[in-house]
N, CA, C and O of each residue as an XYZ file, in Angstrom:
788
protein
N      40.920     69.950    -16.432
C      39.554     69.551    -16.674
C      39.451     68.152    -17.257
O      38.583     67.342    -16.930
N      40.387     67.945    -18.128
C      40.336     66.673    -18.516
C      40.469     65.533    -17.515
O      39.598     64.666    -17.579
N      41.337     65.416    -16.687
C      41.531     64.848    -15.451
C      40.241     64.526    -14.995
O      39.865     63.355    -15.040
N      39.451     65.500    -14.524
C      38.151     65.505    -13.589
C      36.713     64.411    -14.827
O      35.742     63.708    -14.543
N      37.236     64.761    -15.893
C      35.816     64.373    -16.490
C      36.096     63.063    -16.283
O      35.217     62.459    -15.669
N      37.565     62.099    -16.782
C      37.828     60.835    -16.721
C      37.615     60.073    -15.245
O      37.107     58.974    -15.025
N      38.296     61.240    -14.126
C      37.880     60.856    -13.141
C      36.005     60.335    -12.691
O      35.728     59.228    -12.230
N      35.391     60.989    -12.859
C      33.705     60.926    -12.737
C      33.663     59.606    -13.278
O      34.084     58.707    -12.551
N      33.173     59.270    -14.588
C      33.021     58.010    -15.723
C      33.709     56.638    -14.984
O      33.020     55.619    -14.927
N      34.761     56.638    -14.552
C      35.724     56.089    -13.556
C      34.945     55.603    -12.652
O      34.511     54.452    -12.686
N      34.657     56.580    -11.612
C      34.345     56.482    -10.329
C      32.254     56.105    -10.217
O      31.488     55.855     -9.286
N      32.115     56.250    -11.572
C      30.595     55.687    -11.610
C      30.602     54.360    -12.042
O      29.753     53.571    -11.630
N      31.342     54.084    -12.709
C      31.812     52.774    -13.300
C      32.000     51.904    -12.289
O      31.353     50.862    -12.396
N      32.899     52.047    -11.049
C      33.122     51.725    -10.086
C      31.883     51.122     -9.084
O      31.646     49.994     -8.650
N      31.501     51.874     -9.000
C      30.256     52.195     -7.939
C      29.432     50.937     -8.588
O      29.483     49.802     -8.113
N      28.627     51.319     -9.800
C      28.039     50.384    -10.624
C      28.322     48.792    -10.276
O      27.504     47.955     -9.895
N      29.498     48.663    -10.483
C      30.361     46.953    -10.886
C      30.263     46.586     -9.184
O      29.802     45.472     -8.938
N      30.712     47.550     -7.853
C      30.417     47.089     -6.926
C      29.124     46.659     -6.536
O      28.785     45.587     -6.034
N      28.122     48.144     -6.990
C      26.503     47.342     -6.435
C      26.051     46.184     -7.058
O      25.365     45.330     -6.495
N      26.493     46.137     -8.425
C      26.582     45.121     -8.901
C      27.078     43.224     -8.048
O      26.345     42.246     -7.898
N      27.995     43.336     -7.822
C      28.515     42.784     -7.261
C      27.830     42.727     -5.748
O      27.731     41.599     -5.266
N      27.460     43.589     -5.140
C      26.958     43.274     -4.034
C      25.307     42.535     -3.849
O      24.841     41.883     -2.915
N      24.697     42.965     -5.178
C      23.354     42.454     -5.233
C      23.420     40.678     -5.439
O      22.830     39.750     -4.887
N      24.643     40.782     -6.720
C      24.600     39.241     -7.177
C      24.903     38.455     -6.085
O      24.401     37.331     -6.095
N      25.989     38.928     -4.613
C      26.678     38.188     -4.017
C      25.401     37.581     -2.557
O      25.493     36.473     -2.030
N      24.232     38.727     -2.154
C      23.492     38.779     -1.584
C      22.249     37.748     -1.940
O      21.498     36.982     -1.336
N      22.524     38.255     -3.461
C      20.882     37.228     -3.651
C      21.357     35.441     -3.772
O      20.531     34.540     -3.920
N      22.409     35.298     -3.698
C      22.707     33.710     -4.057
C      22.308     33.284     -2.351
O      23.179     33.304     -1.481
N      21.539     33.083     -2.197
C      21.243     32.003     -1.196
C      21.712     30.253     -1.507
O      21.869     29.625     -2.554
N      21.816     29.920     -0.219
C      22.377     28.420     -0.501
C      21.105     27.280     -0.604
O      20.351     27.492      0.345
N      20.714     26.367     -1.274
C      19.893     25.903     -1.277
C      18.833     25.159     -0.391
O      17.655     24.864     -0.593
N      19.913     24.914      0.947
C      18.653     24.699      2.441
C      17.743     25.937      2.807
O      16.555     25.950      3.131
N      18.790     27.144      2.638
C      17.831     27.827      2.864
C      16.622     28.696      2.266
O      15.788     29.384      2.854
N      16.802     28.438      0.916
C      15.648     28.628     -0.452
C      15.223     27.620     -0.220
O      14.018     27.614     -0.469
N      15.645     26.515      0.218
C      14.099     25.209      0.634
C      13.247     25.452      1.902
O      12.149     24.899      1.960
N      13.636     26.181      2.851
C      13.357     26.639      4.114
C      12.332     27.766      4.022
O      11.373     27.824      4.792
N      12.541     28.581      3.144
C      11.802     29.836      3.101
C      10.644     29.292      1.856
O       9.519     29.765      2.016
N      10.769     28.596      0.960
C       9.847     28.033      0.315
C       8.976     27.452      1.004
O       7.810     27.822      1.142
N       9.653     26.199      1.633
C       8.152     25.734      2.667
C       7.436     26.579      3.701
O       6.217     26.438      3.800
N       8.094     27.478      4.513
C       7.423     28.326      4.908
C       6.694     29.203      4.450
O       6.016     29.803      5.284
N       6.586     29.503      3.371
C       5.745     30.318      2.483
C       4.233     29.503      2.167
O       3.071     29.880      2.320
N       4.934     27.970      1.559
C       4.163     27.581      1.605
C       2.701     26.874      2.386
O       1.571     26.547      2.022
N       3.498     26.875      3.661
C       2.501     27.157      4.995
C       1.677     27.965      5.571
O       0.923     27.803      6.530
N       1.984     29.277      4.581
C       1.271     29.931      5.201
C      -0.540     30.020      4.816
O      -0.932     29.100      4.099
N      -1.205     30.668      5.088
C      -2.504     30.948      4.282
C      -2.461     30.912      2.995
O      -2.855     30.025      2.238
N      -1.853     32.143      2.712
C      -1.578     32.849      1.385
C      -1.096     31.741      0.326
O      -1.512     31.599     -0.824
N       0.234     30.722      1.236
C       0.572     30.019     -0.002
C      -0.204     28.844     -0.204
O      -0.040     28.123     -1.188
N      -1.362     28.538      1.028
C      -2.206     27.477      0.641
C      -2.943     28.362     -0.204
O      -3.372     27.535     -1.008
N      -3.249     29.111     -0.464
C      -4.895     30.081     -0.989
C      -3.916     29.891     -2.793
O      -4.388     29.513     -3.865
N      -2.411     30.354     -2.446
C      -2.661     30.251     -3.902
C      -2.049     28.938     -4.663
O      -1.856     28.833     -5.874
N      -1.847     28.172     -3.865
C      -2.014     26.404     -4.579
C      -3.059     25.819     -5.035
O      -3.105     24.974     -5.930
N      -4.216     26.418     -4.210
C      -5.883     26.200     -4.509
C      -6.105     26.913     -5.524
O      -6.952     26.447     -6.285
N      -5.571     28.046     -5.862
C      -5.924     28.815     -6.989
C      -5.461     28.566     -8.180
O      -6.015     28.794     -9.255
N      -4.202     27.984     -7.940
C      -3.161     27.206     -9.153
C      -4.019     25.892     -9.721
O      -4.390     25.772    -10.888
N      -4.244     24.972     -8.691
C      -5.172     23.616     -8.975
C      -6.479     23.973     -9.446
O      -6.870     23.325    -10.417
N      -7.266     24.874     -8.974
C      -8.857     25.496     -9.694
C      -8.424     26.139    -10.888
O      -9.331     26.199    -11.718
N      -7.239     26.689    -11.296
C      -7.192     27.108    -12.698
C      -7.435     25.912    -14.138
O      -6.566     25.083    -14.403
N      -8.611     26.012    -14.862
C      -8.828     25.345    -15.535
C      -7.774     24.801    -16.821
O      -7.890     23.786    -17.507
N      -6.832     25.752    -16.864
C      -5.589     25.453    -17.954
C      -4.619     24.153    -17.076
O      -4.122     23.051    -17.310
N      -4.731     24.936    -16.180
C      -3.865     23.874    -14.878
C      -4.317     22.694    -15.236
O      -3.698     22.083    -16.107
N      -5.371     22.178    -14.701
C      -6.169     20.700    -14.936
C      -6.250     20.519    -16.065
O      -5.815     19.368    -16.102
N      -6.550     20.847    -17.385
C      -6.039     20.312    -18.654
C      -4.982     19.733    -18.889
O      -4.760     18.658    -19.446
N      -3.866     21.005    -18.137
C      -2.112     20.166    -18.389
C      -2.106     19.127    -17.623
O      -1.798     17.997    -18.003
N      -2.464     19.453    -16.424
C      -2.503     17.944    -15.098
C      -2.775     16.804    -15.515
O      -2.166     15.801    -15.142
N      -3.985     16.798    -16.572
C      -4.721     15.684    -17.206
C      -3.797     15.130    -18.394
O      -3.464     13.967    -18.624
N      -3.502     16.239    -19.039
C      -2.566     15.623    -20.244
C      -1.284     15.143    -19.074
O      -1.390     13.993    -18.646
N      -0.466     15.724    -18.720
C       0.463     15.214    -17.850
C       0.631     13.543    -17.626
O       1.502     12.685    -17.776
N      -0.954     13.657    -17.110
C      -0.532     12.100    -16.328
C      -1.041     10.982    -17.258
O      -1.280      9.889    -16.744
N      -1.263     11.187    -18.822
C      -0.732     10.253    -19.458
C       0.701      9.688    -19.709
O       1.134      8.548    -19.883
N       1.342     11.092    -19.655
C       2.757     11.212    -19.845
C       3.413     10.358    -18.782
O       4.161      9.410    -19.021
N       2.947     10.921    -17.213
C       3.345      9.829    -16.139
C       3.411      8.237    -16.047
O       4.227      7.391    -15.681
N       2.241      8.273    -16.523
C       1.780      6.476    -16.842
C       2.386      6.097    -17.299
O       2.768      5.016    -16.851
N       3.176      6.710    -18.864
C       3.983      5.791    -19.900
C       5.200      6.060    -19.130
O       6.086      5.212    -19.240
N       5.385      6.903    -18.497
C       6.990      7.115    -18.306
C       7.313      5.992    -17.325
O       8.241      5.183    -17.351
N       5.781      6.225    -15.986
C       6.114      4.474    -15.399
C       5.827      3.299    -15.464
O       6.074      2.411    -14.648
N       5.159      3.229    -16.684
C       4.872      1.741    -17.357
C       7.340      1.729    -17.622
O       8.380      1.348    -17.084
N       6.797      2.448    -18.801
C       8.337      1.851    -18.911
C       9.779      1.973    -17.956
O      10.731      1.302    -18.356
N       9.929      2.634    -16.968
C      10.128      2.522    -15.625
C      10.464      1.032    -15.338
O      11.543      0.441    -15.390
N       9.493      0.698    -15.091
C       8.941     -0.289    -14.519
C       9.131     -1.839    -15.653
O       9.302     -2.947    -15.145
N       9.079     -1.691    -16.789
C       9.476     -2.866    -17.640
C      10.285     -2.796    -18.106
O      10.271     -3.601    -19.037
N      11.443     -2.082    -18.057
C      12.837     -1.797    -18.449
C      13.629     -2.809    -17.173
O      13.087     -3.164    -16.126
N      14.827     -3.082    -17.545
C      15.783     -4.041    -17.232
C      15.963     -3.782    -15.289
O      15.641     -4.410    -14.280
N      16.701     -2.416    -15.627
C      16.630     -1.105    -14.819
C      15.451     -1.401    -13.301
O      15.738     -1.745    -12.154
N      14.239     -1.121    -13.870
C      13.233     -1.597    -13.248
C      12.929     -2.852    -12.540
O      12.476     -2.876    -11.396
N      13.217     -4.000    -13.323
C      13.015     -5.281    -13.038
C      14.186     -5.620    -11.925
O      13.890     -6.214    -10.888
N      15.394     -5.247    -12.181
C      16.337     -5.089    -11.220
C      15.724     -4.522     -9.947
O      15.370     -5.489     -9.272
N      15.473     -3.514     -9.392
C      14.986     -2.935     -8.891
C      13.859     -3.522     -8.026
O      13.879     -3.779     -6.823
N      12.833     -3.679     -8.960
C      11.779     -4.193     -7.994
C      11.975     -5.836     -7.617
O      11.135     -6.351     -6.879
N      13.024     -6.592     -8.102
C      13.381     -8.038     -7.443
C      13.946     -7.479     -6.082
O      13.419     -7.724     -4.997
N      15.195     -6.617     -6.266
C      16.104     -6.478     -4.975
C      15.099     -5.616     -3.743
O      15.635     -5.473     -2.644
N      13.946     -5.164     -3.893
C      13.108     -4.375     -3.323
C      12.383     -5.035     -2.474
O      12.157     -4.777     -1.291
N      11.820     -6.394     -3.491
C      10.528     -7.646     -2.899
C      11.548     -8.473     -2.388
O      11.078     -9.417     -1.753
N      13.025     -8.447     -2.451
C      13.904     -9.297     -1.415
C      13.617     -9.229      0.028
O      13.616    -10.223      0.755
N      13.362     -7.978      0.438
C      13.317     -7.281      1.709
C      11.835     -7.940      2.591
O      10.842     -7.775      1.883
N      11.653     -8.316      3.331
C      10.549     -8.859      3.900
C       9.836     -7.550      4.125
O       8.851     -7.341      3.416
N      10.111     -6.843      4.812
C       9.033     -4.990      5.359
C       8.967     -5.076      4.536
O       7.911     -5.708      4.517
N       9.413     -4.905      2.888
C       9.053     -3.981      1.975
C       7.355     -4.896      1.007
O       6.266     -4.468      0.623
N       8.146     -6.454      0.994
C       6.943     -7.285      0.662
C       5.805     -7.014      1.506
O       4.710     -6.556      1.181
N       6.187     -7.330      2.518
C       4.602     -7.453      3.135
C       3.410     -5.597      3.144
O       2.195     -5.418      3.067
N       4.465     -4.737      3.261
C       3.733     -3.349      3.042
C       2.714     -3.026      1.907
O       1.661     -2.392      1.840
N       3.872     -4.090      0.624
C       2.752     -3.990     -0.445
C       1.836     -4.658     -0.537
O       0.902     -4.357     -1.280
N       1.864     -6.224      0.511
C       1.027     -7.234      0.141
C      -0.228     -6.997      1.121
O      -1.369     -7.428      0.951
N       0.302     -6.119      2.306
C      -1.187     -5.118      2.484
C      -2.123     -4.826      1.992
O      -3.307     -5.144      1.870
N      -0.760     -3.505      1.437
C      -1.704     -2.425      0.152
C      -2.576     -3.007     -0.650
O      -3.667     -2.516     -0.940
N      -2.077     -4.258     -1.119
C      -3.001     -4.373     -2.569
C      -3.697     -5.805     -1.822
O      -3.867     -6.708     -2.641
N      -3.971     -6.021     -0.902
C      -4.595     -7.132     -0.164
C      -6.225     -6.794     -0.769
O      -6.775     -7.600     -1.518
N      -6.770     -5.751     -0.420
C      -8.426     -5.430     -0.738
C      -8.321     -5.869     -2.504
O      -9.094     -6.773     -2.822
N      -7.645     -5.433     -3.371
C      -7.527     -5.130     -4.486
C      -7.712     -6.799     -4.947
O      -8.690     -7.242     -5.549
N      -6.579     -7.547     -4.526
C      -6.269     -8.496     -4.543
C      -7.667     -9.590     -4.518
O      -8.147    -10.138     -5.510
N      -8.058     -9.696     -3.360
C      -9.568    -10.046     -2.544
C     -10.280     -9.990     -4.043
O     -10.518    -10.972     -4.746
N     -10.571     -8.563     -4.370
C     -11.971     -8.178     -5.382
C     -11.522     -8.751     -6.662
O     -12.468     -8.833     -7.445
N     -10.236     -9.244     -7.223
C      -9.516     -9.727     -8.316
C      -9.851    -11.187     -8.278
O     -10.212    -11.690     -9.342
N      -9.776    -12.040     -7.072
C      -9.936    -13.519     -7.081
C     -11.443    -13.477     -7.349
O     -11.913    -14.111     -8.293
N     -12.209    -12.739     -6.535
C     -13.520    -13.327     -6.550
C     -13.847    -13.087     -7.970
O     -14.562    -13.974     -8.436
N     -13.598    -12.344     -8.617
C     -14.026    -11.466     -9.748
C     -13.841    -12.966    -10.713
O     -14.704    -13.467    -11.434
N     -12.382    -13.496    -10.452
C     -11.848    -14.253    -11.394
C     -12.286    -15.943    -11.552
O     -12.256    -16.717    -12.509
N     -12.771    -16.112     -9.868
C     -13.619    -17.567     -9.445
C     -14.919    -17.541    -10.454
O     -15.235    -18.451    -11.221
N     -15.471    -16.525    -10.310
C     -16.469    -16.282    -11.791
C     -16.485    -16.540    -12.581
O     -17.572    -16.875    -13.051
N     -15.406    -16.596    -13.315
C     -15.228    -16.940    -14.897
C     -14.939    -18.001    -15.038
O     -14.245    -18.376    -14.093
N     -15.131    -18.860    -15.868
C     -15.695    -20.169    -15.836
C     -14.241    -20.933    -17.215
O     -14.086    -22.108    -17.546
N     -13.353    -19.527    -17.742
C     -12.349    -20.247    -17.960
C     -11.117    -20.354    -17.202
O     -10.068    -20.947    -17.454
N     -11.534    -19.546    -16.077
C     -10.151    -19.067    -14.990
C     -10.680    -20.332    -14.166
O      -9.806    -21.051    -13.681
N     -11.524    -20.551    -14.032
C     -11.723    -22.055    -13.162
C     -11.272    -23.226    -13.574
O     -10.526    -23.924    -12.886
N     -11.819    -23.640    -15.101
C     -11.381    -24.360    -15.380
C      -9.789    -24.860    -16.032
O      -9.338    -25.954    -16.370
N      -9.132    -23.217    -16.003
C      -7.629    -23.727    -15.769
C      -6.918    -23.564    -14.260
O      -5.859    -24.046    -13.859
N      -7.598    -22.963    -13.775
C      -7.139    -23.489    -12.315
C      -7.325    -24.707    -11.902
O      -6.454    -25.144    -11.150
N      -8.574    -25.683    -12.280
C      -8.745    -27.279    -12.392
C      -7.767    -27.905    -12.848
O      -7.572    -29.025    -12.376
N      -6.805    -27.373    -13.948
C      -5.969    -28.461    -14.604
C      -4.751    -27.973    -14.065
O      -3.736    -28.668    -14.020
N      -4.812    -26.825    -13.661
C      -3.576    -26.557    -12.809
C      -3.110    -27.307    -11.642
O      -1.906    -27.505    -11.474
N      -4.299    -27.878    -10.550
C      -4.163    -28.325     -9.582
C      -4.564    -30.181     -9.758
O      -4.768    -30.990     -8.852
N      -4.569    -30.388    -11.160
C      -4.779    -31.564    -11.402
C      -3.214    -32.345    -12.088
O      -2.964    -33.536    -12.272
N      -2.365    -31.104    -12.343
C      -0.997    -31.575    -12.613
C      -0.278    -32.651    -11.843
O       0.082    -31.989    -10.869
N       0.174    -33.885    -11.629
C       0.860    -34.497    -11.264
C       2.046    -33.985    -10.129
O       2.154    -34.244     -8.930
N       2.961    -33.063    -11.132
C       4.140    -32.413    -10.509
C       3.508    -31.744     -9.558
O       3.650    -32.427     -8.544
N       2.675    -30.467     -9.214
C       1.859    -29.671     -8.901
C       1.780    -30.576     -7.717
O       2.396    -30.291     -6.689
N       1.044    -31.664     -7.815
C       0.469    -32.225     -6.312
C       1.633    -33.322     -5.631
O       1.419    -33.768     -4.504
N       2.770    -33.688     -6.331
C       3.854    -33.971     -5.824
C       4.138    -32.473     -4.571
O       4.173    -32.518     -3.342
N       4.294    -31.320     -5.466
C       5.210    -30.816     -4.730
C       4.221    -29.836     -3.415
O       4.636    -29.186     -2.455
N       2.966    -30.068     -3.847
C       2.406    -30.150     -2.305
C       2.552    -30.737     -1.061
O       2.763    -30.342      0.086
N       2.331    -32.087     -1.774
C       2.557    -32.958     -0.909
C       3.840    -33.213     -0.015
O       3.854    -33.967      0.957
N       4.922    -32.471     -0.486
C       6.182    -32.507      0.185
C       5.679    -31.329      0.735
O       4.500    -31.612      0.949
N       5.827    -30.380      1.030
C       5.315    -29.301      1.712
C       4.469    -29.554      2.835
O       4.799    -29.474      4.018
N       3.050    -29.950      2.248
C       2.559    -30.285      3.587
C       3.274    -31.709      4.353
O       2.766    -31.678      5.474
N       3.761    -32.355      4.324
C       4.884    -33.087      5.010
C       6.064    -32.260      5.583
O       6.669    -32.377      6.649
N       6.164    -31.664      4.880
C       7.604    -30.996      6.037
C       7.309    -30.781      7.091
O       6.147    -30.963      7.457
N       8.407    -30.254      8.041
C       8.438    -30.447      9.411
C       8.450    -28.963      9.662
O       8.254    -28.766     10.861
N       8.634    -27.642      8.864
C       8.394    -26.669      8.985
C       6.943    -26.577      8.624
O       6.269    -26.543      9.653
N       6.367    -26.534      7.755
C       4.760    -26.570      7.336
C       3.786    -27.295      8.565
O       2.603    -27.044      8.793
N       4.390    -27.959      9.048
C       3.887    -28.338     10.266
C       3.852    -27.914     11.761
O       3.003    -28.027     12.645
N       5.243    -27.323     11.698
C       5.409    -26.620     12.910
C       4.583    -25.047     12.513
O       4.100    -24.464     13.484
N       4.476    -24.591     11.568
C       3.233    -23.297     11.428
C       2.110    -23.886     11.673
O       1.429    -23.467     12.609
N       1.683    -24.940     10.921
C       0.330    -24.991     11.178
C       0.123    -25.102     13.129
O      -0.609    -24.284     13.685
N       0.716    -25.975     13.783
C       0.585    -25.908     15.040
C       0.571    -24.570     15.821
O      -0.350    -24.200     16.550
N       1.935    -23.767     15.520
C       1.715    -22.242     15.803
C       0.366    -21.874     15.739
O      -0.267    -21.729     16.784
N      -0.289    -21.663     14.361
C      -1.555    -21.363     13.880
C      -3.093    -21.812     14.747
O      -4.154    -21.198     14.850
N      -2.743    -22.869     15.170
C      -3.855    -23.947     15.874
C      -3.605    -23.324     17.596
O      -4.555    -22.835     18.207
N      -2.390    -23.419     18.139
C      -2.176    -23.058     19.201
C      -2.866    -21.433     19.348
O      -3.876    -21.192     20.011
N      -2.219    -20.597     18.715
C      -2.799    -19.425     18.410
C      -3.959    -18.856     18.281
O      -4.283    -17.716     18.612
N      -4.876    -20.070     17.559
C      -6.847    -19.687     17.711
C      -6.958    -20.781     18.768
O      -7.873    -20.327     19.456
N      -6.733    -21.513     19.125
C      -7.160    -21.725     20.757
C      -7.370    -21.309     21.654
O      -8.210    -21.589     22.509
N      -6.116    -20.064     21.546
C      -5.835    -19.322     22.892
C      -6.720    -17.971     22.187
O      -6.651    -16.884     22.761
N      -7.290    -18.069     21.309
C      -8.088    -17.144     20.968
C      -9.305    -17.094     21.949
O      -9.874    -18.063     22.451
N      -9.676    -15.367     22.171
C     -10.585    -15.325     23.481
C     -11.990    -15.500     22.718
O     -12.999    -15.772     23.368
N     -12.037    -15.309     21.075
C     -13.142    -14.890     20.393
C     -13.259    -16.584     20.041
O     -14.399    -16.968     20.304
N     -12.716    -17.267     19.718
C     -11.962    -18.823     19.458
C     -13.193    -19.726     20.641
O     -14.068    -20.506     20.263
N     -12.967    -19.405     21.793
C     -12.995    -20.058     23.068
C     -14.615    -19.794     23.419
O     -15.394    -20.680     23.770
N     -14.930    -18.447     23.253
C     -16.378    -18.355     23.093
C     -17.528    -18.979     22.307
O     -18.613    -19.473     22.615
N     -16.884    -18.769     21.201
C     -17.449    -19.939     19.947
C     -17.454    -20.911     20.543
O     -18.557    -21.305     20.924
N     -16.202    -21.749     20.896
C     -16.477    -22.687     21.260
C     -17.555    -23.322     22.423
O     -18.324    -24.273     22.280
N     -17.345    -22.482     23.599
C     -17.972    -22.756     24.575
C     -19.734    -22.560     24.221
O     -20.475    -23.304     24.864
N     -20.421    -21.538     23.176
C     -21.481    -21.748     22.832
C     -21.976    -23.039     21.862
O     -23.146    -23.415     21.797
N     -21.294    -23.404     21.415
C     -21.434    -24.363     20.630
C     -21.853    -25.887     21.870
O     -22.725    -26.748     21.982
N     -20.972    -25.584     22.363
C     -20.896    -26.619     23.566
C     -22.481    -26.697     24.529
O     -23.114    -27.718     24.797
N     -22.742    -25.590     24.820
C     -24.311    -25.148     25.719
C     -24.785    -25.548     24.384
O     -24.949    -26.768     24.406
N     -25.123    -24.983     23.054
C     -25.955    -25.532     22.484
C     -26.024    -26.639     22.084
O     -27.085    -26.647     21.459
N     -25.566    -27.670     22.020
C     -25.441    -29.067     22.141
C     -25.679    -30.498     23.142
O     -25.894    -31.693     22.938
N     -25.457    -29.380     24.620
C     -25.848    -29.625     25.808
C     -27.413    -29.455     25.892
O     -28.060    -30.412     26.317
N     -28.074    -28.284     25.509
C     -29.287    -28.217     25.387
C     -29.892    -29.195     24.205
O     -30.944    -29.770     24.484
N     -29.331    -29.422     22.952
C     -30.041    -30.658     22.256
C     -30.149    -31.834     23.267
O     -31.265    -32.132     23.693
N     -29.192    -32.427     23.618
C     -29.335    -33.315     24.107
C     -30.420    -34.132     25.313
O     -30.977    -35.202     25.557
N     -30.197    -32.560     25.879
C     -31.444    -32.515     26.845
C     -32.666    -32.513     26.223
O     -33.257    -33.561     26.482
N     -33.238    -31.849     25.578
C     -34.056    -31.877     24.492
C     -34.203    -33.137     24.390
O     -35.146    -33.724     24.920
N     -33.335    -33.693     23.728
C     -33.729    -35.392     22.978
C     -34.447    -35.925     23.882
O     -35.642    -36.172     23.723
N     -33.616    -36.226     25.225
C     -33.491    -37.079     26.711
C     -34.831    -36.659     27.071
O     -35.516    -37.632     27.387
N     -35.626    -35.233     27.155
C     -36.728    -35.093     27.857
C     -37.775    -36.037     26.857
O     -38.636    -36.879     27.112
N     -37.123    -35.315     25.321
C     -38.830    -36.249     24.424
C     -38.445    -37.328     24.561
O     -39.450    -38.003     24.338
N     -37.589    -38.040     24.801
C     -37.395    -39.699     24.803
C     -38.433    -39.995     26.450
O     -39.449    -40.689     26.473
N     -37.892    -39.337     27.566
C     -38.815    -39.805     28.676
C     -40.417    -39.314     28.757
O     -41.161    -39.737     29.642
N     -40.807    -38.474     27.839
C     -41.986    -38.456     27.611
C     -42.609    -39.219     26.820
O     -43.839    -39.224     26.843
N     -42.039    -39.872     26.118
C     -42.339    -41.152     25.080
C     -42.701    -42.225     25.895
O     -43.720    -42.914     25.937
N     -41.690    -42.228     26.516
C     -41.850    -43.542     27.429
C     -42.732    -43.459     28.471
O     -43.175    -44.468     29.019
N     -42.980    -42.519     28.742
C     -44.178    -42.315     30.215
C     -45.384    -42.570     29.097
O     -45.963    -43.644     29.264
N     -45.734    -41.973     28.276
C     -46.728    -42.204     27.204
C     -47.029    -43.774     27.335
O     -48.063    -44.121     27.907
N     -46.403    -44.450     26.966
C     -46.035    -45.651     26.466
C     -46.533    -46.550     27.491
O     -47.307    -47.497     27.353
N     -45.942    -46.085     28.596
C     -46.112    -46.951     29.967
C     -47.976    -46.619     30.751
O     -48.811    -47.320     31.322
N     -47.892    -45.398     30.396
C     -49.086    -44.689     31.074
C     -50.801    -45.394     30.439
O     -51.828    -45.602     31.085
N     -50.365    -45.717     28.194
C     -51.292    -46.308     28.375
C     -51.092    -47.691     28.852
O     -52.064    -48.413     29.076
């Protein structure tokens, strides 16, 4: 009898440590595919219905709100750390990457100058800015170069062959054609006047 009882305790013990073992070994998924079944979840109705329900929870948007002070400072200093400055030089090296931003913030940019032509001390150091000596030296080499020149021609060639360019022009042209005529008729009606009495 003794035999049999040790045996049992044993053989449950057993059993245990295997299911054991078989649950832990089953549930470890590898991480593509817990990213796989996540986004699909999240595609579905259900997991849009309850992201909407997560974002309409009013505790939610409190933390969200406190949060993104937290964000701000974390990328203010991000961003003015050594780290950062590194970073965004070797970034604006890249021509795509400049011009994507100089897009982006093109409108922004626009509403910043005009804003700033306004103010009447941003003018008047932009006056002494462009009244610097050095400043208009090193224009002046610029617009002299032989590259600065070969753009501007690009540039000129380019609205010439403009179709919107060519229209302008050509109205400008009829309306000028018609002054003239204009003039030429009141000038020979002057003169028939003239002669007539």
């Amino acid at each position: 009898m003794p035999k049999k009882s040790l045996v049992l305790p044993l053989l449950i013990s057993g059993l245990l440590l295997t299911g054991c073992a078989e649950v832990d070994t089953s549930s470890q998924m590898d991480y593509e595919e817990t990213k796989k079944m996540v986004v699909d979840i999240l595609k579905t109705d259900d997991g849009k219905k309850a992201i909407k329900d997560v974002m309409n929870d009013e505790t939610m948007k409190e933390t969200l709100i406190m949060d993104q002070a937290v964000v701000s400072d974390t990328v203010e200093k991000a961003l003015t750390s050594d780290q950062g400055t590194a970073f965004w030089k070797k970034s604006f090296e890249d021509p795509k990457f400049s011009e994507s931003v100089a897009k982006s913030m093109r409108t922004e940019n626009e509403t910043l100058l005009k804003d700033l032509m306004k103010d009447p001390e941003y003018r008047t150091m932009m006056i002494d800015v462009l009244k610097d000596p050095e400043l208009e030296k090193e224009v002046t080499t610029i617009l002299k170069s032989a590259e600065y020149r070969k753009h501007v021609q690009a540039v000129m060639t380019e609205t010439f062959e403009s179709p919107l360019f060519k229209a302008k022009i050509q109205d400008l042209i009829l309306k000028a054609v018609e002054e003239v005529a204009e003039q030429s008729g009141s000038k020979e009606e002057a003169k028939e006047e003239g002669t007539g009495a």
